[in-house]
FIFI-106410 format. One line per 10 residues: number of its first residue (from 0); their letters; for each residue x, y, z of N, C-alpha, C. Coordinates in Angstrom, 1 decimal. Layout:
N
NUM	A	X,Y,Z,X,Y,Z,X,Y,Z ~ ...
//
This chain:
128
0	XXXXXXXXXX	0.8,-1.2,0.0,0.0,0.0,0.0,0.9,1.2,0.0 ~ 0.4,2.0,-0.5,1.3,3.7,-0.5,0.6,4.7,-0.6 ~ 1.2,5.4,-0.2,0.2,6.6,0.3,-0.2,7.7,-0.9 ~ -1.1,7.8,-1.1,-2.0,8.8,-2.2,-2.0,10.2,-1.8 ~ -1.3,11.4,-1.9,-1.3,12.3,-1.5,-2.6,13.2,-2.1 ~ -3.0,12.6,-3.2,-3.9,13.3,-4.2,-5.6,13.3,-3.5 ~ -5.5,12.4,-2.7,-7.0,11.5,-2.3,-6.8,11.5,-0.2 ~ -6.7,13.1,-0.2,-6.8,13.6,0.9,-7.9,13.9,1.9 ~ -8.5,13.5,2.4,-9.4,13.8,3.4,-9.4,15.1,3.6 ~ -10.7,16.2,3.4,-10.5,17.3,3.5,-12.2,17.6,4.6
10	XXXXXXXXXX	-11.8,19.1,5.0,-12.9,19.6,6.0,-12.9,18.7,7.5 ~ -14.5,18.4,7.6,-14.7,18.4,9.2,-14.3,16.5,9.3 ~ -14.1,15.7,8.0,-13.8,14.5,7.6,-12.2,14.3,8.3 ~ -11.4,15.4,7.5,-10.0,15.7,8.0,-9.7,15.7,9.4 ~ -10.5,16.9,10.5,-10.5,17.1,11.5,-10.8,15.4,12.6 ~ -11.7,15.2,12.3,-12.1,13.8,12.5,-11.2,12.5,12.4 ~ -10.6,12.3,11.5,-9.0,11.7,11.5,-8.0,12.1,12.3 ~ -7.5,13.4,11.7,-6.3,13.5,12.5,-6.8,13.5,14.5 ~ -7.7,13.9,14.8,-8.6,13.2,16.0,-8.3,11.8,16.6 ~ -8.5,11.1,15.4,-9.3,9.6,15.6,-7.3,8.7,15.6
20	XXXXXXXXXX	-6.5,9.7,14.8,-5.5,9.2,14.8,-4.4,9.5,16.0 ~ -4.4,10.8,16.6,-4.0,11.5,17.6,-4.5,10.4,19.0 ~ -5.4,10.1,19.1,-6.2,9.6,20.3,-5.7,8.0,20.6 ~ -5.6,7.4,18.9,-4.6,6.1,18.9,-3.2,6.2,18.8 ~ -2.6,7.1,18.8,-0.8,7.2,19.4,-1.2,7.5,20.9 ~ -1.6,8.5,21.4,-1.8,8.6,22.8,-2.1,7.2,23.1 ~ -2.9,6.3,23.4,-3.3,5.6,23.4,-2.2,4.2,23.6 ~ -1.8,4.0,22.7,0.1,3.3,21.8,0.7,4.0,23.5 ~ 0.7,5.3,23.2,1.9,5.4,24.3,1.4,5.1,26.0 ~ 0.1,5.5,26.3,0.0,4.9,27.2,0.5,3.8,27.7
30	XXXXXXXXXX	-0.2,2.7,26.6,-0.3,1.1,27.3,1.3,1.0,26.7 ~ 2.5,1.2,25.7,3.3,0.7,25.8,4.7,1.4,26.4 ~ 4.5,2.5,26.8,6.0,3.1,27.0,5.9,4.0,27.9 ~ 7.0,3.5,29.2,7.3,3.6,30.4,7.4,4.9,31.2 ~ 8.4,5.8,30.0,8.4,6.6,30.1,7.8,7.7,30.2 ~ 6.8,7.5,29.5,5.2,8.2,28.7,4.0,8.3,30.3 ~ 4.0,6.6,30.8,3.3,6.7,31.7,3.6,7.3,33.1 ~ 4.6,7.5,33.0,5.5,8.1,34.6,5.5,9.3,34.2 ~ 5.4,10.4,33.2,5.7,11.4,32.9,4.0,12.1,33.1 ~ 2.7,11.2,32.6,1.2,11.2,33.0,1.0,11.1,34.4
40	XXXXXXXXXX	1.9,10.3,34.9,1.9,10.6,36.8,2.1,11.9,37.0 ~ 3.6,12.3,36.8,4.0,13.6,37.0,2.9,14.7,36.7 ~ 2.0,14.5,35.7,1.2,15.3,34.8,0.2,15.9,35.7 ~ -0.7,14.7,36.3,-1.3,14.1,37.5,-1.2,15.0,38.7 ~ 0.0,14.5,39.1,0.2,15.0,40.5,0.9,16.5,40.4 ~ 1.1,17.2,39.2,1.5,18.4,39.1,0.2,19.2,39.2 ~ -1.0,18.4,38.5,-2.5,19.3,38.3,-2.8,19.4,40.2 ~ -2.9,18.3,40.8,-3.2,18.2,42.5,-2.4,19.4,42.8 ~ -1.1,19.3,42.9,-0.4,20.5,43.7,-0.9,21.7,43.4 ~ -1.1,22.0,41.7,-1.7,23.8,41.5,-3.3,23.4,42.0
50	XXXXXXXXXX	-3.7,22.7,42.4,-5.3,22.9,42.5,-5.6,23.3,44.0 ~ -4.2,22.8,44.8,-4.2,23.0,46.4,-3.4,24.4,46.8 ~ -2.1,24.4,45.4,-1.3,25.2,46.0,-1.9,26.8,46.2 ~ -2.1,27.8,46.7,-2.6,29.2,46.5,-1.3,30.1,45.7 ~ -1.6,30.1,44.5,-0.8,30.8,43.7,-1.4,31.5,42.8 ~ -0.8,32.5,41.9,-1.4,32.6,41.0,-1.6,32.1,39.6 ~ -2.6,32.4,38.7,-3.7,31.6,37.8,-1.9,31.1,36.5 ~ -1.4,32.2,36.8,0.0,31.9,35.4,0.8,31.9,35.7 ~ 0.8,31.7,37.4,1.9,30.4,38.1,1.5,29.3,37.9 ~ 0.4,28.8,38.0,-0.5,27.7,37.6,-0.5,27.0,36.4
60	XXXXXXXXXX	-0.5,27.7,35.5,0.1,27.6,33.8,1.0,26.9,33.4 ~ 2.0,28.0,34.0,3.3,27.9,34.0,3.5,26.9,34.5 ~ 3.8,26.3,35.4,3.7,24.9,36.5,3.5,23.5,35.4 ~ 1.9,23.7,35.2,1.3,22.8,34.2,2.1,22.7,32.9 ~ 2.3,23.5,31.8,2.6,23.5,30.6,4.0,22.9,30.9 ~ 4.6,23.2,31.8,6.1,23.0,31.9,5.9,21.2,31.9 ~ 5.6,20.7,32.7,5.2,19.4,32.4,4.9,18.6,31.3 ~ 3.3,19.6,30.5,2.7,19.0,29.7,4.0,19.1,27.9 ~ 4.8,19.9,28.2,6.0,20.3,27.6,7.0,18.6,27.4 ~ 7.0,18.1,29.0,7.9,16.7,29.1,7.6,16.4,27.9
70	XXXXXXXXXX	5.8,15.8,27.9,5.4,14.8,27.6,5.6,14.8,26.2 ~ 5.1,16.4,25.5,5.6,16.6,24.0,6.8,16.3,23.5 ~ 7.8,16.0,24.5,9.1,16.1,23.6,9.1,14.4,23.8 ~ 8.4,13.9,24.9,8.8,12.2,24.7,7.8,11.8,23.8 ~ 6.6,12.6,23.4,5.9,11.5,22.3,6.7,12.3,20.8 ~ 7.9,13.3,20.9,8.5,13.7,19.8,9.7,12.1,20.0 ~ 10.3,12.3,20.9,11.5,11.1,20.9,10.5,9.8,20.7 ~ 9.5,9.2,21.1,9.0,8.0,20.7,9.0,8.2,19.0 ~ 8.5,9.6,18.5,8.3,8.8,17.3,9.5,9.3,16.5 ~ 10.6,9.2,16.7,12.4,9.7,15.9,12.0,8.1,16.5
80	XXXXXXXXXX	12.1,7.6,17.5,12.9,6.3,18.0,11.9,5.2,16.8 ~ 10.5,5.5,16.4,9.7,4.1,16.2,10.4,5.0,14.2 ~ 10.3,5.7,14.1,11.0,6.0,12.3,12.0,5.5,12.1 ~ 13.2,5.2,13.1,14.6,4.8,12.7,14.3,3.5,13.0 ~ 13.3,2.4,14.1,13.7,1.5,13.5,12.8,0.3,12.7 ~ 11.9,1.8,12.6,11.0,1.5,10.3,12.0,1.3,9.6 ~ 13.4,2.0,9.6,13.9,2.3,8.6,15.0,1.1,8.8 ~ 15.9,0.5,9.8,16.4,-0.4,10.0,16.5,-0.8,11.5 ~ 16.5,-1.9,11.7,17.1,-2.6,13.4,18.7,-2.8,12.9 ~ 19.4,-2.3,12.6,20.6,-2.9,12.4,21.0,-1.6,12.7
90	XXXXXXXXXX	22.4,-1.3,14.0,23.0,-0.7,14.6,24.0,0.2,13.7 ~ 23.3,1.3,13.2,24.1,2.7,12.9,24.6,3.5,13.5 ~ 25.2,4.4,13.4,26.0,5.2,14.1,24.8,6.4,13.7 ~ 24.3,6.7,12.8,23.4,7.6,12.6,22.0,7.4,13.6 ~ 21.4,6.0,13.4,20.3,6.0,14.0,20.7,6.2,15.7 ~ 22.1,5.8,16.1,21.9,5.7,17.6,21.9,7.5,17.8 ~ 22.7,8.3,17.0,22.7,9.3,16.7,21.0,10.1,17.0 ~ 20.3,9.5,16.5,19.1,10.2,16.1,18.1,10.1,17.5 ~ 18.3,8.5,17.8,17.9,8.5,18.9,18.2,9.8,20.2 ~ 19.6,9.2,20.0,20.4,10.2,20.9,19.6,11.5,21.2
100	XXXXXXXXXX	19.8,12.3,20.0,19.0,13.7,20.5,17.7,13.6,21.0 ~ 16.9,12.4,20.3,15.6,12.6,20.9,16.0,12.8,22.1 ~ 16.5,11.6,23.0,16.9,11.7,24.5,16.7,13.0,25.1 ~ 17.7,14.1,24.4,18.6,14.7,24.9,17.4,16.0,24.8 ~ 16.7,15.7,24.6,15.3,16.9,23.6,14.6,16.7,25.1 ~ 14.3,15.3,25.6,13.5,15.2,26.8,14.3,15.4,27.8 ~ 15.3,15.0,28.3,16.1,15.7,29.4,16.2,17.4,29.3 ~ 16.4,17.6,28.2,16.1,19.8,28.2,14.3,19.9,28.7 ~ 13.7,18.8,28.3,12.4,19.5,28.6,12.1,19.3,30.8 ~ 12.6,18.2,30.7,12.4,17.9,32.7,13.9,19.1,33.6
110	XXXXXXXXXX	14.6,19.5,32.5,15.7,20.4,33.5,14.9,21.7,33.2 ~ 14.5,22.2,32.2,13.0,23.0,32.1,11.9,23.2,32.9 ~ 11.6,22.1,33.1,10.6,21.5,34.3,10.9,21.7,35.6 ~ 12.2,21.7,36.0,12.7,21.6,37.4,12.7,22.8,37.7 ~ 13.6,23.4,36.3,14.0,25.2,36.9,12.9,26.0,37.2 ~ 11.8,25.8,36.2,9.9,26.3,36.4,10.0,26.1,37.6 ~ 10.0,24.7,38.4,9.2,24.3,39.4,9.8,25.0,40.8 ~ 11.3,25.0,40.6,12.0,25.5,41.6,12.2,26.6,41.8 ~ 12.3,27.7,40.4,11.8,29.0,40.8,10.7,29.6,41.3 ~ 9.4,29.2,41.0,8.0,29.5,41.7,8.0,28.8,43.2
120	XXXXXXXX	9.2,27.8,43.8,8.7,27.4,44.5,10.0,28.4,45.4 ~ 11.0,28.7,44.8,11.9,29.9,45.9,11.0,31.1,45.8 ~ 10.6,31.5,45.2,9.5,32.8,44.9,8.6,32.6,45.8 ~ 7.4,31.5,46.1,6.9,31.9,47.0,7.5,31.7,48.4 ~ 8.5,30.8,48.8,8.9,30.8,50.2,9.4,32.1,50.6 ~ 9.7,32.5,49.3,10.7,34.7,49.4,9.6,35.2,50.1 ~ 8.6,35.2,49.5,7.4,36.4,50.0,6.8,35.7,51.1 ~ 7.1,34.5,51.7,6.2,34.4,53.0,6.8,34.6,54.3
//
C-alpha cells in the first residue's frame, strides 16, 4: 500500500482523522512506553499540587505547561525512535545518533521542568 497524496481527506472528515489518529498514538503510548506513563503521573500530580497550591492563575500555567512540555518532547523522541527503527534494526551510528538527541530533547524539557518548578517554588517561600 502507499500513500495517495492526491485523495486527501478534507474539511470536518479531515478534523475527524487526524482526531481519531491522535487519540490512537496517545493511546500506543500509554499502554506501551514507560516513560510516557511516569511522565502522566507527573502530569497528575502536578495538576493536585496547582489545584491546592494558593498561587497565582499563570503560576498555575506555567507549572502545568512546563510538564505538559515533558510529555511533548517524549511523544517527539518516541516517534524519531519508532521512524529509525522502520527504517532499520541494524545498529548505525546515525540511527543511535538520532535516537540520541531525541533523548537529549527530553532531558532539556524535565531540567526546564525543574528550573519552572523550583523558581516558583523559591519565589513563594521569598514572599512568606
Amino acid at each position: 500500500m502507499q500513500f495517495d497524496s492526491t485523495n486527501k481527506a478534507r474539511g470536518t472528515k479531515r478534523l475527524f482523522l487526524a482526531y481519531k489518529n491522535s487519540g490512537r498514538a496517545l493511546y500506543w503510548l500509554a499502554k506501551n512506553e514507560a516513560a510516557f506513563k511516569q511522565e502522566v503521573v507527573l502530569l497528575l500530580f502536578s495538576l493536585i499540587v496547582v489545584c491546592i497550591w494558593d498561587i497565582g492563575i499563570y503560576e498555575k500555567l506555567i507549572l502545568v505547561w512546563s510538564v505538559v512540555f515533558i510529555l511533548f518532547t517524549e511523544i517527539i523522541n518516541t516517534a524519531i525512535e519508532a521512524v529509525v527503527d522502520r527504517i532499520s534494526l541494524d545498529i548505525h551510528p546515525l540511527s543511535g545518533l538520532a535516537k540520541d538527541l531525541g533523548s537529549a530533547a527530553v532531558l532539556l524539557a524535565i531540567a526546564l521542568c525543574a528550573i519552572v518548578w523550583i523558581t516558583v517554588i523559591i519565589h513563594h517561600l521569598l514572599l512568606v
